[in-house]
C-alpha positions in Angstrom: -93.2 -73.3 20.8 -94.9 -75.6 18.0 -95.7 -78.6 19.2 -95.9 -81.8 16.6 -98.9 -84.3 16.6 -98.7 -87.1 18.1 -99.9 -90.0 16.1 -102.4 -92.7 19.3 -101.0 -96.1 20.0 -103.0 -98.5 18.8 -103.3 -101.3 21.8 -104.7 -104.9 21.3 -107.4 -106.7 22.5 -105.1 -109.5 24.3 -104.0 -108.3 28.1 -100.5 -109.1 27.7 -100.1 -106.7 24.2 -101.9 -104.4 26.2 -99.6 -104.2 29.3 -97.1 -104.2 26.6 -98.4 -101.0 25.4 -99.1 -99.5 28.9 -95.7 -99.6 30.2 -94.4 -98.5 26.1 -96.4 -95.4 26.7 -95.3 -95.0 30.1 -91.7 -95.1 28.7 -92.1 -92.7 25.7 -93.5 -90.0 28.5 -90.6 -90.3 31.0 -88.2 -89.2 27.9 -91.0 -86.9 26.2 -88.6 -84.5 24.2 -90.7 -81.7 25.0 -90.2 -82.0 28.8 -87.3 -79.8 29.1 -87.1 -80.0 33.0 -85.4 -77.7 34.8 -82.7 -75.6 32.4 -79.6 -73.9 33.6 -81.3 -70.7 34.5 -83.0 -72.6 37.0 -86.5 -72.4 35.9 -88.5 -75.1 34.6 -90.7 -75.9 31.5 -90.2 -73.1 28.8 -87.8 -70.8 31.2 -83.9 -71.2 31.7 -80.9 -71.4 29.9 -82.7 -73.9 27.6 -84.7 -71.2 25.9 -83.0 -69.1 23.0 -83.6 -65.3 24.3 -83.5 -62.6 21.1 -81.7 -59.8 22.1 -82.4 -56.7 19.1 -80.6 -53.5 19.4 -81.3 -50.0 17.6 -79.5 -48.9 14.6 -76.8 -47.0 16.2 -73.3 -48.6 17.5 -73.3 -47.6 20.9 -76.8 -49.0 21.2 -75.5 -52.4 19.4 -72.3 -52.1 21.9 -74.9 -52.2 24.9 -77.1 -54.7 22.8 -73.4 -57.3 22.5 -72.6 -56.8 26.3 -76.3 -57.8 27.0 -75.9 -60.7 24.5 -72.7 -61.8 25.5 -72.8 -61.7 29.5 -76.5 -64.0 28.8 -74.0 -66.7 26.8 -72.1 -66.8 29.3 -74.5 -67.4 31.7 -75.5 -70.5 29.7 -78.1 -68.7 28.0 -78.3 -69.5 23.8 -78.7 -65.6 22.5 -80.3 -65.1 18.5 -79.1 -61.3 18.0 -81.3 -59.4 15.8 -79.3 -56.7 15.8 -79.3 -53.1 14.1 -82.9 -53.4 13.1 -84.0 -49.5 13.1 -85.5 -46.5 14.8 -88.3 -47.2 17.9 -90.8 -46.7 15.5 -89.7 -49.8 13.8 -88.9 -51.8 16.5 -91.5 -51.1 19.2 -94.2 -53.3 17.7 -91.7 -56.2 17.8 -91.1 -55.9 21.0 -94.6 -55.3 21.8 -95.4 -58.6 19.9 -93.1 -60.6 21.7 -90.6 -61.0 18.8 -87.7 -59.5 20.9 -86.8 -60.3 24.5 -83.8 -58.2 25.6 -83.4 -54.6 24.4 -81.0 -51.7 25.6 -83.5 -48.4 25.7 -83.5 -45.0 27.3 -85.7 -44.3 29.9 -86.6 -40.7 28.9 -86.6 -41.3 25.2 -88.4 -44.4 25.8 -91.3 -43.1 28.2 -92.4 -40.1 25.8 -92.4 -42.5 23.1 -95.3 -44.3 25.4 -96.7 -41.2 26.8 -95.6 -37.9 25.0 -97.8 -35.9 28.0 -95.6 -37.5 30.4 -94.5 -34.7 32.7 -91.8 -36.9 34.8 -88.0 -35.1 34.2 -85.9 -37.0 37.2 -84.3 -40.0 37.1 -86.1 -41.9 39.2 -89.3 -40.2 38.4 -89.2 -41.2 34.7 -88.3 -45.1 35.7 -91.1 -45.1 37.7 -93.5 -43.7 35.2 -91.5 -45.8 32.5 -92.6 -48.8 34.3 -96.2 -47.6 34.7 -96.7 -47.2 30.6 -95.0 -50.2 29.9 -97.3 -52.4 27.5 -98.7 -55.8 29.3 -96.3 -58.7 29.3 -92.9 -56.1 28.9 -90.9 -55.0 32.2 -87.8 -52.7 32.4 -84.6 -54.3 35.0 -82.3 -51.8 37.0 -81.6 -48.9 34.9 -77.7 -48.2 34.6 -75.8 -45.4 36.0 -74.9 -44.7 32.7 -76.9 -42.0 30.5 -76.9 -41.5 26.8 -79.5 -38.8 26.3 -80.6 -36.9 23.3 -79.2 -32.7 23.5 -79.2 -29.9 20.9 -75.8 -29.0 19.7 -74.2 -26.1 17.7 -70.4 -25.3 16.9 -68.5 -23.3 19.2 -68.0 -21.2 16.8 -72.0 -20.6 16.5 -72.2 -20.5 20.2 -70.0 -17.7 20.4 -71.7 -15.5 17.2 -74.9 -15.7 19.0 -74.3 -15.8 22.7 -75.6 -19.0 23.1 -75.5 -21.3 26.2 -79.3 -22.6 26.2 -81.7 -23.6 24.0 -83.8 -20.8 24.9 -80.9 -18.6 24.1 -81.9 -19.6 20.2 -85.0 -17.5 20.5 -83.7 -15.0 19.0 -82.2 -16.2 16.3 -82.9 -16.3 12.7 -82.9 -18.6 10.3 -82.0 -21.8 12.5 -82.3 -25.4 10.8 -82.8 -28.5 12.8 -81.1 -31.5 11.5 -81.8 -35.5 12.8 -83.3 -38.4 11.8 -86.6 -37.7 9.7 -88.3 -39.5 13.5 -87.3 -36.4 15.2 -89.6 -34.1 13.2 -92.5 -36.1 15.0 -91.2 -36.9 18.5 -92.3 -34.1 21.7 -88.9 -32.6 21.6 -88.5 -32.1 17.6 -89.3 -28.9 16.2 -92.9 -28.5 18.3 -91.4 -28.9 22.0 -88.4 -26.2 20.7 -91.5 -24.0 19.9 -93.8 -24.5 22.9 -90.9 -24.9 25.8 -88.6 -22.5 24.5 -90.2 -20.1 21.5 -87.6 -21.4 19.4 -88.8 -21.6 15.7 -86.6 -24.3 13.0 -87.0 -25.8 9.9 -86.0 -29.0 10.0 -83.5 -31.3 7.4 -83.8 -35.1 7.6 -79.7 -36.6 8.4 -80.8 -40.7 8.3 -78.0 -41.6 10.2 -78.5 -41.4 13.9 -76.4 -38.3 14.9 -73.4 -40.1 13.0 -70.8 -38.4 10.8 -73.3 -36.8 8.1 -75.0 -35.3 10.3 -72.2 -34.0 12.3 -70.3 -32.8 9.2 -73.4 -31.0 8.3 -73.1 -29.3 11.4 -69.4 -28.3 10.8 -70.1 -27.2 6.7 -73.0 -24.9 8.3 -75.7 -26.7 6.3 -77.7 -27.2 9.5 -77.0 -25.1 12.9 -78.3 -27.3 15.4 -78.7 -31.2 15.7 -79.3 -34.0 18.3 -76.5 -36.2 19.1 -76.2 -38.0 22.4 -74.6 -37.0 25.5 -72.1 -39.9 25.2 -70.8 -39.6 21.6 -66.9 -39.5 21.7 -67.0 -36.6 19.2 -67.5 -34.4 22.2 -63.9 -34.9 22.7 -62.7 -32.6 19.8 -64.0 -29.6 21.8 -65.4 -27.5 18.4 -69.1 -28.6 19.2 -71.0 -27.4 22.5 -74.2 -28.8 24.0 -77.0 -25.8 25.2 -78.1 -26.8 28.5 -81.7 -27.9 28.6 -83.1 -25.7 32.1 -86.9 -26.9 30.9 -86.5 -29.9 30.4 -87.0 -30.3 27.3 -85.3 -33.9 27.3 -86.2 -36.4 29.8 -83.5 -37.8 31.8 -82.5 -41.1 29.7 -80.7 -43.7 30.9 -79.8 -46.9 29.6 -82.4 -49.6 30.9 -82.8 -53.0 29.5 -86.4 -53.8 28.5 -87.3 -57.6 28.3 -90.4 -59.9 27.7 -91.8 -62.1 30.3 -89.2 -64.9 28.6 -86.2 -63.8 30.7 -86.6 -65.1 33.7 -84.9 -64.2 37.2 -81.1 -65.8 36.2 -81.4 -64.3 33.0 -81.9 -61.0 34.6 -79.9 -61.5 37.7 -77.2 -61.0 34.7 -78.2 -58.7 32.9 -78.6 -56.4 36.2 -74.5 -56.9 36.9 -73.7 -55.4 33.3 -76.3 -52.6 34.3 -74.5 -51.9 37.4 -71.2 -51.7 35.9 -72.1 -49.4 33.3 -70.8 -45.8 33.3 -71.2 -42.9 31.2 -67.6 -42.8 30.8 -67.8 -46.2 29.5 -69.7 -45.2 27.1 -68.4 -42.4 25.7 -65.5 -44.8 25.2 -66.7 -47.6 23.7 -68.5 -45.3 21.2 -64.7 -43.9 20.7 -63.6 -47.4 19.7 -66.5 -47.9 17.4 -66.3 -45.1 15.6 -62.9 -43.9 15.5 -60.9 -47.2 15.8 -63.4 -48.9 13.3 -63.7 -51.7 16.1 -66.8 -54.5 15.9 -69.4 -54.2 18.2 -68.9 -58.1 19.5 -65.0 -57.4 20.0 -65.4 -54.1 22.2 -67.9 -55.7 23.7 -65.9 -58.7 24.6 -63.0 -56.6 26.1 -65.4 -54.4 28.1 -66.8 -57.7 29.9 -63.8 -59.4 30.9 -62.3 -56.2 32.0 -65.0 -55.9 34.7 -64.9 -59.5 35.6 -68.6 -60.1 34.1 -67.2 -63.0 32.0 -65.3 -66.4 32.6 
């Protein structure tokens, strides 16, 4: 917070100016503007519902879906919310969390702990919050992580599946000519081209698709330009049944789930509420809110809207 100067009273010589000026100055710090006293959150000082929390999201819409229910359930709550919203891949957005310029975001506990620690050798759940919470930079916690999961897995057509007998990624071994398509980040992250090598002795060239597992890179897919991507486990176009996901028996991808990280700025109400979205969140849900993003064309704010009030998580 920026504090102004303050510009000293002057106060007379004569006793009764300076009473005067004793009980002005006692007056001027009972109603001190910068007092803010005990907000709606229920903390004092610079806590509670007083304080604007910024709530960023990546850019991909089920992550701004999560990002909206987040930003809308704190409103609620009396909370003022700045969204700073689609701003990028973790790589972009990391250091403005680390820096304190971001206070709520919706991440993946797998995805987000071998960002922190690619030797991290945790595959479980609950083993990777724990080790999640462990490698977490100073003044950054994770709350309850959500039911739900939204995790990264290699896909190839059905169609490619069945050519090649393929129902794991290690079943790619023997395969020629495979290329890897993603955003240019996966070339660099432990399961990118590298981890397919070491884990599984699967070798790929790799084509950059900037645009999250969205429809270029899944029509890539389809036209054969590219014969495996990563899309995650709760995109609705899993529903047309031409694309299958190899099972990952290694490992290879952590299990992710959808966890909300936050700065020391949200403070026990703020999180008390962002918990009960946590706890209502379901897979399912997700896979169908994705479906109204991207095949109904639906903003982010109204899908996130319906979602809350349809679980009773807004008045």
């Amino acid at each position: 917070m920026h504090t102004p100067s303050r510009t000293p009273r002057r106060i007379g010589a004569l006793a009764a100016l300076a009473l005067a000026g004793v009980t002005l100055l006692s007056a001027c710090a009972a109603a001190d503007p910068l007092d803010e006293g005990e907000g709606a959150g229920g903390s004092g000082g610079d806590g509670g519902a007083n304080q604007t929390l910024v709530v960023g999201s990546q850019d991909y819409y089920s992550n701004e879906i999560v990002a909206e229910l987040y930003a809308q359930a704190l409103e609620d709550g009396g909370f003022t919310v700045d969204r700073q919203l689609r701003i990028g891949q973790r790589e972009v957005y990391m250091p403005e969390i680390e820096a304190g310029s971001i206070d709520v975001f919706p991440e993946y506990t797998g995805n987000l702990l071998q960002y922190l620690d690619s030797d991290a050798t945790a595959t479980s759940a609950d083993d990777v919050y724990s080790a999640l919470e462990a490698a977490l930079p100073e003044g950054l916690r994770v709350l309850a992580q959500s039911e739900a999961s939204d995790q990264d897995s290699y896909v190839v057509t059905s169609e490619f599946a069945k050519q090649h007998d393929l129902a794991e990624i290690g079943d790619l071994a023997g395969v020629e000519n495979l290329t890897l398509g993603g955003n240019s980040e996966l070339e660099k992250r432990p399961y990118g081209p590298t981890g397919l090598k070491d884990v599984y002795g699967v070798d790929v060239s790799f084509t950059p698709i900037e645009d999250s597992g969205g429809p270029l890179t899944v029509k890539a897919l389809r036209d054969g330009q590219v014969q495996i991507v990563d899309l995650y486990s709760a995109d609705p176009v899993f529903a047309d049944g031409d694309l299958v996901v190899l099972a990952d028996p290694e490992g290879l991808f952590l299990a992710s789930h959808v966890v909300p990280v936050v700065s020391d700025k949200v403070d026990a109400d703020a999180a008390a509420i962002i918990d009960k979205v946590s706890a209502k969140l379901t897979a399912e849900d997700l896979q169908q809110l994705g479906a109204q993003s991207a095949q109904d064309q639906a903003p982010a704010a109204k899908i996130a809207a319906g979602w809350l009030k349809d679980n009773g998580l807004v008045g």
